[in-house]
C-alpha positions in Angstrom: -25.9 -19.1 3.2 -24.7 -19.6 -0.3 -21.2 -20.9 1.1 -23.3 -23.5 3.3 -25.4 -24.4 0.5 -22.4 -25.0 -2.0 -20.0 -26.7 0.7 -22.4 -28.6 3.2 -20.0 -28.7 6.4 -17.3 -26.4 6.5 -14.7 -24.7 9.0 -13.2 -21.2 8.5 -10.1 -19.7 9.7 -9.4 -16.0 9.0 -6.9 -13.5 10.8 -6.6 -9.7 9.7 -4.2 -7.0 10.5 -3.6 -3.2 10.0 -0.3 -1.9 10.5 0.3 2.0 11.1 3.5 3.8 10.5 4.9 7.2 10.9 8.3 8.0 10.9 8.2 10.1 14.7 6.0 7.3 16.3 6.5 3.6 17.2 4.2 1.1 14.6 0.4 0.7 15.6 -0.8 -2.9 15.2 -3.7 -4.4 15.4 -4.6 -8.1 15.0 -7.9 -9.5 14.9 -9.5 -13.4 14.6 -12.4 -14.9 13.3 -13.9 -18.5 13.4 -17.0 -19.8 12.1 -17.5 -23.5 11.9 -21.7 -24.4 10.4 -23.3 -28.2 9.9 -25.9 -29.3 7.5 -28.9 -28.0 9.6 -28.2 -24.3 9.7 -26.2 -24.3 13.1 -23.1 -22.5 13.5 -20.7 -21.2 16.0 -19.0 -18.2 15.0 -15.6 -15.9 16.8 -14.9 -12.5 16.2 -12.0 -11.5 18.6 -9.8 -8.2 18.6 -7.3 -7.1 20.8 -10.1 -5.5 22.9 -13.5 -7.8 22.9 -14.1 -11.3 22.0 -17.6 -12.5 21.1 -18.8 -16.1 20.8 -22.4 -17.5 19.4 -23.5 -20.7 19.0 -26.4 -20.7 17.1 -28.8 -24.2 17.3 -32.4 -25.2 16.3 -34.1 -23.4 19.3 -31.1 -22.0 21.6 -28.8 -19.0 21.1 -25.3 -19.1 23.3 -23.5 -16.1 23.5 -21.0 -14.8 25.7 -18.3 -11.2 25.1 -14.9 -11.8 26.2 -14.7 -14.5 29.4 -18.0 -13.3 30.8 -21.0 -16.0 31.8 -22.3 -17.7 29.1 -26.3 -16.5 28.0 -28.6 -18.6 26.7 -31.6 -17.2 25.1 -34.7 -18.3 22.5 -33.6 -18.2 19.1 -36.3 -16.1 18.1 -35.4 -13.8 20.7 -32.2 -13.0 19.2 -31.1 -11.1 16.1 -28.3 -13.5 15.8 -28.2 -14.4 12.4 -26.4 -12.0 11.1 -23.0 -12.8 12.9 -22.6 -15.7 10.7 -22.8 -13.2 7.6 -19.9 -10.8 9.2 -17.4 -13.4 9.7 -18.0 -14.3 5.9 -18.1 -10.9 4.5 -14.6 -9.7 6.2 -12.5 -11.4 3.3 -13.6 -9.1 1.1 -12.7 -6.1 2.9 -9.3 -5.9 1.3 -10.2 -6.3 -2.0 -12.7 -3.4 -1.6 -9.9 -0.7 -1.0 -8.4 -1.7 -4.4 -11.7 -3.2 -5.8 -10.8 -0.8 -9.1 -7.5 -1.6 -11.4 -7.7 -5.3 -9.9 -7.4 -8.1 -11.9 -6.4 -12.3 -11.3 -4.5 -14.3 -13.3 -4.9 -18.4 -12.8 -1.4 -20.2 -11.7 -2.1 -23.8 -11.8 -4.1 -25.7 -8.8 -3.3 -27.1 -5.4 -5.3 -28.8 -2.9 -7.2 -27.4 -0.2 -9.1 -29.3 2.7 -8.6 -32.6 0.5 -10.0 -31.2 -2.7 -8.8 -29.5 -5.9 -8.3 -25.6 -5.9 -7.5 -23.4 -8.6 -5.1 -20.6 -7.3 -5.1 -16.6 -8.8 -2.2 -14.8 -8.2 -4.1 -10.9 -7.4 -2.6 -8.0 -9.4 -3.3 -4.2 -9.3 -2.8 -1.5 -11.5 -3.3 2.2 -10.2 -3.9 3.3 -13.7 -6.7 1.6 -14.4 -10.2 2.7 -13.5 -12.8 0.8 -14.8 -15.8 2.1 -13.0 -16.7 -1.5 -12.2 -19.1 -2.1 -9.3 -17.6 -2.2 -5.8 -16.8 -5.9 -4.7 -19.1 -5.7 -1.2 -22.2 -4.6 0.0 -22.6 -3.5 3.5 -24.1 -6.2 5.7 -27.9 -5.7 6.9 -27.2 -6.4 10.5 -28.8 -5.0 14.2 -24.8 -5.3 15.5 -23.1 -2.3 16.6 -21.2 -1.5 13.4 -18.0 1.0 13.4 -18.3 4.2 11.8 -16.8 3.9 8.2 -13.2 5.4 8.6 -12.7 8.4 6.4 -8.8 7.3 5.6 -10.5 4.5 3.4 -11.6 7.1 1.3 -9.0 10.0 1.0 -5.7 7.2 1.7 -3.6 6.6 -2.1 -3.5 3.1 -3.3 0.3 2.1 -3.4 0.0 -1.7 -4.2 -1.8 -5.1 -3.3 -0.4 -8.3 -3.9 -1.4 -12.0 -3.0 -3.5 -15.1 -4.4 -6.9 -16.4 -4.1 -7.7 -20.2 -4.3 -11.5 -21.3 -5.5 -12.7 -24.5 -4.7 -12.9 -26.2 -8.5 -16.1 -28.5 -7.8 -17.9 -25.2 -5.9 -17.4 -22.2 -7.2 -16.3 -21.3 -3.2 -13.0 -19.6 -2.2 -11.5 -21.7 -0.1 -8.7 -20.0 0.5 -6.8 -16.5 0.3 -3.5 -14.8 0.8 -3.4 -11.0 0.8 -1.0 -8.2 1.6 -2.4 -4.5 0.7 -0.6 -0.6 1.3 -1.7 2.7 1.1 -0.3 6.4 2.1 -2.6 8.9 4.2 -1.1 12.4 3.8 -3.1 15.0 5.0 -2.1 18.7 4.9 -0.4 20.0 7.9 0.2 15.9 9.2 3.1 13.4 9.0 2.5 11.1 6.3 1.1 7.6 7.4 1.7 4.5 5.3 -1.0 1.8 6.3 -0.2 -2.1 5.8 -3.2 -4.2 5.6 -3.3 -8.1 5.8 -5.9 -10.6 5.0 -5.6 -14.5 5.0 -8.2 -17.4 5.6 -8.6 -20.8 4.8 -11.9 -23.3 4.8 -11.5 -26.6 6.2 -13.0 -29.8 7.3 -16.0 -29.2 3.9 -18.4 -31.8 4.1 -17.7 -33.2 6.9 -19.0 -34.3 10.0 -19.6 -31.3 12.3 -21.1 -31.3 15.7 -21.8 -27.5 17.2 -21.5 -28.0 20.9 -24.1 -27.0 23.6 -22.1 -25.2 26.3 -22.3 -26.4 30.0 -22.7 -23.8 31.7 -25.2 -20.9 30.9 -27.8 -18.7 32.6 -31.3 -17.4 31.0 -30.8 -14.5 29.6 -34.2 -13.5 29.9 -33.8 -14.3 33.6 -30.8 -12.9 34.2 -32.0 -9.5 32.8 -34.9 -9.5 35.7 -32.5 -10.1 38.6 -30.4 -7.0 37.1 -30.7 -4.0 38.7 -28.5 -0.9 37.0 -28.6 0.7 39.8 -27.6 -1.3 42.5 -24.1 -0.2 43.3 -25.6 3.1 43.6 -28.7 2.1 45.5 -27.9 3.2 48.9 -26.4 6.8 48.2 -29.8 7.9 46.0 -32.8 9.6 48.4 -35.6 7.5 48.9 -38.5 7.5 46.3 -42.1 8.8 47.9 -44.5 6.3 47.6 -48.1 7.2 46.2 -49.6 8.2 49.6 -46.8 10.8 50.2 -46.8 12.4 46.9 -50.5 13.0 47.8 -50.0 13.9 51.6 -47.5 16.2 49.8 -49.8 18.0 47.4 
């Protein structure tokens, strides 16, 4: 909300990756993607996809859209939906880097460039393992009815090795409007092979303050219909016993 009400329109790009290594074992990769494009009246459409699940929302005045992976398209009443929080996820993974180092990190200004059209100030990220300043950590867990991941334990117990990248902040905003970052750490656990773990962070904001349509898909079922022609147990419908009726639990007794 605070991004829309300092840019107006706006587009953002972000991809993410974490890298696993071991010496015995072949590199574990994963690469995920995330899109959220939102106008002047609140509307958005927003893209979370992993190597595993893709979800898509468009979120207008009185319609929800949402469809995971390739599946039909849903439409449902806004107020229906818990949707709103999607929007806030997409926005809040950029910081997730920056919270594994969030203490000995500092930024140091390198000049300006321009992003989307408009002046950007650019800070070159640094870290220092020595320092520990106590400060307070860099993100606050999103208040969302999603299905959220258990917090991985390595984030905890894994040794900071480095972090390196930039950060670009819109001059006339405040807004980051763009970021490079490239993180490692080391999980070695008694009685297991050492693990180094590369993380990867980089997004950009595009197309601020201007014109920005969120389109109505064509196709799309009520999801508030669909859910009464659904039956859960269909497939196995035939193979269960046959339910008494009233009259037959009585006759019974």
């Amino acid at each position: 909300a605070v991004v829309q009400e300092r840019l107006g329109t706006f587009k953002l790009q972000a991809d993410s990756a974490i890298e696993l290594i071991q010496e015995s074992k072949p590199p574990f990769l994963q690469q995920d993607h995330y899109e959220l494009t939102a106008d002047l009246q609140g509307n958005y459409y927003a893209l979370l996809q992993t190597p595993h699940s893709k979800i898509e929302l468009s979120s207008l005045p009185e319609y929800s859209f949402s469809r995971i992976n390739d599946g039909q398209v849903h439409r449902a009443l806004k107020r229906e939906m818990a949707d709103e929080e999607l929007a806030d996820v997409v926005v809040a993974s950029r910081l997730g880097v920056f919270e594994l180092f969030s203490r000995g990190l500092s930024f140091t200004r390198q000049g300006s460039e321009m992003i989307a059209g408009r002046e950007a100030l650019k800070f070159v990220v640094s870290w220092t393992p020595e320092k520990n300043d106590e400060r307070a950590a860099l993100t606050q867990a999103v208040e969302t009815s999603l299905p959220k991941a258990l917090r991985g334990k390595w984030r905890e117990e894994a040794e900071r090795k480095a972090l390196e990248g930039a950060v670009w902040l819109d001059r006339a905003s405040g807004v980051w409007s763009k970021a490079e970052l490239e993180g490692q750490l080391l999980l070695a656990e008694e009685g297991m092979e050492p693990m180094t773990i590369k993380v990867t962070y980089a997004f950009v904001i595009e197309g601020i303050a201007e014109r920005v349509e969120i389109e109505i898909p064509k196709n799309w079922r009520n999801k508030k219909l669909l859910n009464k022609q659904l039956d859960p147990l269909a497939f196995f419908r035939e193979h269960m016993p046959e339910e008494e009726s009233e009259q037959q639990e009585k006759q019974g007794q």
